[in-house]
C-alpha positions as CSV (number, residue, x, y, z in Angstrom):
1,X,8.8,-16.6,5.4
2,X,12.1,-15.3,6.1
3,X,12.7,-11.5,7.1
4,X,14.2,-10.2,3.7
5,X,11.4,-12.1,1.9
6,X,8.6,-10.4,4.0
7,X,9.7,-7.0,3.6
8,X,10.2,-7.6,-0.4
9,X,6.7,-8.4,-0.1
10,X,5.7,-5.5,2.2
11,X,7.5,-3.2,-0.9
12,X,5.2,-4.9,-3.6
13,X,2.5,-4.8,-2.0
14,X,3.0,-0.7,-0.9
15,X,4.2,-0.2,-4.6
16,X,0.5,-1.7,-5.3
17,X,-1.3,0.6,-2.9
18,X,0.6,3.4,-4.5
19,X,-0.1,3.0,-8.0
20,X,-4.0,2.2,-7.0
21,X,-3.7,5.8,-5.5
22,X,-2.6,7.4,-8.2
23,X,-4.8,5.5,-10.5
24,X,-7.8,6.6,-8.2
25,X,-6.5,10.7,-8.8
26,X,-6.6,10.6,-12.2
27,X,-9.8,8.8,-13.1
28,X,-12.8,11.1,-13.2
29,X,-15.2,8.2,-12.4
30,X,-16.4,9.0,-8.9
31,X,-17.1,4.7,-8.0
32,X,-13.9,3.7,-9.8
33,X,-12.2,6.2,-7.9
34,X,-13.7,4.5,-4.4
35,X,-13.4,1.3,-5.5
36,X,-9.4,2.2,-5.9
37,X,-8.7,3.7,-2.7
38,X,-10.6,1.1,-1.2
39,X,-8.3,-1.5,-2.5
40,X,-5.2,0.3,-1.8
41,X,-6.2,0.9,1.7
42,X,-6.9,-2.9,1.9
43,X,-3.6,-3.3,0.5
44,X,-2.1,-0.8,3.1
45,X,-3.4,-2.5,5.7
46,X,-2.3,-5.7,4.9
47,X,1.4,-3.7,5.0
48,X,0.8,-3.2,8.8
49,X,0.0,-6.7,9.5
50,X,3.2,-8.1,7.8
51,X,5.9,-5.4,8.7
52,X,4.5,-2.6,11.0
53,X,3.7,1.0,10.0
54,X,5.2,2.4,7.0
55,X,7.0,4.4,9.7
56,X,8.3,1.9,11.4
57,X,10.9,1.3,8.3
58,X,11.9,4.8,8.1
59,X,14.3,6.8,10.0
60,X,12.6,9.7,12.1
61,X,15.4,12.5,11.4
C-alpha cells in the first residue's frame, strides 16, 4: 500500500471512529452507547497501527 493510499485510509477510518463517537453521545441506550465507543476505539487503534498517533500528523504549534 503506497503512502498516499494509507493515510486516505487512516482519514476513513478516523472519520469512522468519529461519527461512532458522536453516535454513542446522542443515544440514550446505555449498551448501544458502549458498544459504539468500543468500536470506535477499535477503529482508533487500528489508526495507530497504520499511520502513528493522530498527533503525529499534526503540527505542534
Amino acid at each position: 500500500m503506497s503512502g498516499e493510499q494509507q493515510a486516505s485510509e487512516v482519514e476513513a477510518l478516523r472519520q469512522q471512529a468519529e461519527e461512532l463517537e458522536l453516535a454513542a453521545q446522542r443515544t440514550g441506550d446505555a449498551g448501544e452507547r458502549e458498544r459504539l465507543m468500543e468500536e470506535a476505539v477499535r477503529l482508533r487503534a487500528r489508526c495507530e497501527e497504520l499511520g502513528g498517533a493522530e498527533s503525529a500528523t499534526m503540527d505542534p504549534m
